[in-house]
C-alpha positions as CSV (number, residue, x, y, z in Angstrom):
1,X,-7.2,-60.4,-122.6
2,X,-6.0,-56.7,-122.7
3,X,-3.0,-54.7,-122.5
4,X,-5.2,-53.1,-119.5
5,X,-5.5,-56.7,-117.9
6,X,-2.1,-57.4,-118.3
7,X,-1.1,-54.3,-116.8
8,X,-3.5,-54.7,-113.9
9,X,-2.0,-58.1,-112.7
10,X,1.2,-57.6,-113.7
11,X,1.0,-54.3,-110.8
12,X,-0.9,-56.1,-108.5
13,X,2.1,-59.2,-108.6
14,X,4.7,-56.4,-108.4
15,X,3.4,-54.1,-105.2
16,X,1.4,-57.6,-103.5
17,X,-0.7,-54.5,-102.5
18,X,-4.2,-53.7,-104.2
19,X,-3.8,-50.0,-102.8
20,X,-0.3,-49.5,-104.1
21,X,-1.1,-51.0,-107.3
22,X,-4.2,-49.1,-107.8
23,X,-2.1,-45.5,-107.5
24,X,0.7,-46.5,-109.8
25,X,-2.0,-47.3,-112.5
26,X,-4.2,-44.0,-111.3
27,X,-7.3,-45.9,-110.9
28,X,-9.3,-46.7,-107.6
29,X,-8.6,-49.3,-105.1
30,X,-12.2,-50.6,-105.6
31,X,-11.7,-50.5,-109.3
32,X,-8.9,-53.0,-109.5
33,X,-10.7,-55.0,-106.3
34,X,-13.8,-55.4,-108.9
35,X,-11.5,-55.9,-111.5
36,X,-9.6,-58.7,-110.3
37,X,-12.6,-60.3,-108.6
38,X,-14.0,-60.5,-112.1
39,X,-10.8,-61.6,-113.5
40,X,-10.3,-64.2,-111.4
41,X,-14.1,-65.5,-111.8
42,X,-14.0,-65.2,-115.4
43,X,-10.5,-67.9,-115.0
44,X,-12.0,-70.3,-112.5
45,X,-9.0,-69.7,-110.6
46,X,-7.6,-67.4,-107.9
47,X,-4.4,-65.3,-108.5
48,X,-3.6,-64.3,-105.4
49,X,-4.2,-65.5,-102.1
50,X,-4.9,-62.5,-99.5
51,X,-3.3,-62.5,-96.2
52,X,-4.0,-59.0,-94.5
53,X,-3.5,-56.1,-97.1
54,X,-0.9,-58.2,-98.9
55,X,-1.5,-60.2,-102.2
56,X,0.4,-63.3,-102.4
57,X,0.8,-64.9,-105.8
58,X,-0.7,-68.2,-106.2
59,X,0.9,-70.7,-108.9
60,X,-1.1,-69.1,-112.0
61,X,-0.7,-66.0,-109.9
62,X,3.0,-66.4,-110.6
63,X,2.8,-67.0,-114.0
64,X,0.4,-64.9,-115.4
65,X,2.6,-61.7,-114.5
66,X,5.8,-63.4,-116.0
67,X,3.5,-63.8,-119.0
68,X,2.3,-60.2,-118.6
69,X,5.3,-58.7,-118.4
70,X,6.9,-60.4,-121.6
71,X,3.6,-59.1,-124.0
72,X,4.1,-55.6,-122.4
73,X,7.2,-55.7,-122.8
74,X,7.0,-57.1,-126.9
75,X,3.9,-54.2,-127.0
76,X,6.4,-51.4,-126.3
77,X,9.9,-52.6,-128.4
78,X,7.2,-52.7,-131.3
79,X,5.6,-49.5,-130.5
80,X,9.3,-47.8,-130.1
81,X,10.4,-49.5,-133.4
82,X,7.3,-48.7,-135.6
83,X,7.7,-44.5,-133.9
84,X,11.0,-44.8,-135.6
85,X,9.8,-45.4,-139.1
């Protein structure tokens, strides 16, 4: 697990849209499609369930952005804290 990976997932949860998601991070759509196919292979479980164009979270979908989002968010109050010294 990455800061990339959890950035990935955490804007695929947020935009339920691999499109959307993919030009907020500035990478291609089939990028992050390979990417999460391998992510979720890699697991042994799906993430998302797909209905149309939108990504639905499944259970570990749900909590492996929550997770996400709390390292991201530890990453960057250390990063702003250790730019101050």
């Amino acid at each position: 697990m990455d800061f990339r990976e959890l950035s990935y997932v955490a804007a695929i949860a947020k935009y339920q849209n691999i499109t959307k998601a993919s030009e907020a991070l500035y990478i291609t759509q089939p990028n992050l499609s390979k990417f999460l196919s391998t992510l979720e292979n890699d697991l042994g479980l799906k993430l998302f369930k797909r209905a149309d164009k939108k990504y639905v979270p499944t259970y570990a979908g749900q909590r492996y952005p929550e997770y996400a989002k709390n390292i991201l968010e530890s990453k960057a109050s250390l990063d702003s804290e250790l730019a101050d010294i």
